[in-house]
C-alpha positions in Angstrom: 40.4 88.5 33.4 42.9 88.9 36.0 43.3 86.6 38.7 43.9 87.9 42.7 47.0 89.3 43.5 47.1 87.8 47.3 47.4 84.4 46.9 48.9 82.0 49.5 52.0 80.9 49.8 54.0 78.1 51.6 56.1 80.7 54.1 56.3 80.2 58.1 53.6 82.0 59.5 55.8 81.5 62.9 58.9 83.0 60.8 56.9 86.0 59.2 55.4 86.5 63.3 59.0 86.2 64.9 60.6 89.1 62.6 57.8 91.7 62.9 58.9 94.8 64.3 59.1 96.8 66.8 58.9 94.1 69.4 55.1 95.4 70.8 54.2 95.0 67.0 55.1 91.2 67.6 53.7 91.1 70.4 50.3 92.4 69.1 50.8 89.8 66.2 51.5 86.9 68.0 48.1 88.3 70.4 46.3 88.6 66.7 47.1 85.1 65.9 46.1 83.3 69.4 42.5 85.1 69.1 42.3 84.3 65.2 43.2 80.3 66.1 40.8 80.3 68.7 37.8 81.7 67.0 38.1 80.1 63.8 39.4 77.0 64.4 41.6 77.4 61.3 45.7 76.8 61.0 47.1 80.0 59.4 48.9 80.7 56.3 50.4 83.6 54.6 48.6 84.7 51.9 51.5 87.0 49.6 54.4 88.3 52.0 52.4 89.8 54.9 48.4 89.0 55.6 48.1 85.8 57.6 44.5 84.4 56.7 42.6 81.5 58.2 40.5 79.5 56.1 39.4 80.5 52.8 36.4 80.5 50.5 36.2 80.3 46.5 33.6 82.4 45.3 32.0 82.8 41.5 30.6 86.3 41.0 28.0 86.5 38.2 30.4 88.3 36.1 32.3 85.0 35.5 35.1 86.1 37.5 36.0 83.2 40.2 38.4 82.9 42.5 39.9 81.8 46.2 40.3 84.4 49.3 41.2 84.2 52.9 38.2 84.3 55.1 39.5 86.4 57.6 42.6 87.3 58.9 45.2 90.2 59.7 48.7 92.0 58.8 50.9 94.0 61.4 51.8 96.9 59.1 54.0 99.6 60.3 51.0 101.8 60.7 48.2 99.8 62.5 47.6 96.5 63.2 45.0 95.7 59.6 42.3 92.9 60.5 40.3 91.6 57.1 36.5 90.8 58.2 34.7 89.7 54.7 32.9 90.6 53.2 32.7 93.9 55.5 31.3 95.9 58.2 28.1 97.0 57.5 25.9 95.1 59.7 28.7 95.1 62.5 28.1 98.6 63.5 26.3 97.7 67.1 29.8 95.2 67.6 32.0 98.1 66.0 30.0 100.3 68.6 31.8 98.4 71.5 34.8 97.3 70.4 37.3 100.3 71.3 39.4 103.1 69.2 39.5 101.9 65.4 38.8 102.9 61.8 37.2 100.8 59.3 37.3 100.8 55.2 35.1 98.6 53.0 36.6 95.0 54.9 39.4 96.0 56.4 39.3 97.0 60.2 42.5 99.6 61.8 43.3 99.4 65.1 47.1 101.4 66.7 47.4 98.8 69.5 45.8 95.8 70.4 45.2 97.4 73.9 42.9 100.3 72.2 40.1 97.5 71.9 38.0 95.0 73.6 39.4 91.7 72.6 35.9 89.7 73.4 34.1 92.1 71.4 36.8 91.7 68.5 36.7 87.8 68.5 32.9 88.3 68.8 33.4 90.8 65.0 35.5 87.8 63.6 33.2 85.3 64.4 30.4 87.4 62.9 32.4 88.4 60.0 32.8 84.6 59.0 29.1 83.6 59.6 28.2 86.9 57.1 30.6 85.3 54.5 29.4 81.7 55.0 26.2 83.0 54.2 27.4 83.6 50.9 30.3 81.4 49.9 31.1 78.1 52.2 34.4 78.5 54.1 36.6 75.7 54.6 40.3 75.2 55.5 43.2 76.0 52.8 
């Protein structure tokens, strides 16, 4: 078996924030991370060369395969601004409902702008997105 391809490394979070472009793409970023600190409680960390996670949980599925994976977190792409909620959205839709102009895929959440959504309600889907995963797998710090 393969193991994951994003794991975490030891690069500057701060570094990685302060050479995002354009500069409202930082800006969003450095919005992103604030919220993300706040609601989890968790010091960030780069997991490969462009999702910032907080906290992490190690999981054993019951085909053997085990691992370790951010709990949540996000990545300013070029694109959209991509928030990871695990293990997914679908009991979030009455948050989802509220939350402003996005577009989901299986856990990972799209949004243009930070301004294009309601940053209470999006804390609010992080902190329900890590009380779905503790249900499963424990999350801790990394």
């Amino acid at each position: 078996m393969s193991g994951n391809k994003t794991m975490p490394t030891r690069e500057s979070v701060a570094t990685f924030l302060g050479a995002v472009t354009p500069d409202r793409r930082r800006e969003d970023a450095q919005a992103l991370d604030a919220l993300f600190r706040e609601v989890t409680g968790f010091v960030p960390q780069m997991w490969g060369p462009s999702i910032i996670g907080y906290g992490a949980y190690d999981y054993v599925y019951d085909s053997g395969r085990s691992g370790r994976f951010l709990a949540t977190g996000f990545s300013p792409r070029k694109a959209h601004l991509v928030l990871y909620i695990m293990p997914g959205y679908d009991e979030a839709n009455p948050i989802l409902a509220r939350l402003g102009k996005h577009r989901t895929g299986k856990s990972c959440l799209y949004i243009n702008r930070l301004a294009d959504v309601d940053r209470g309600v999006l804390a609010e889907l992080i902190r329900h997105g890590l009380d779905r995963l503790e249900s499963y797998w424990p999350v801790h710090p990394i």
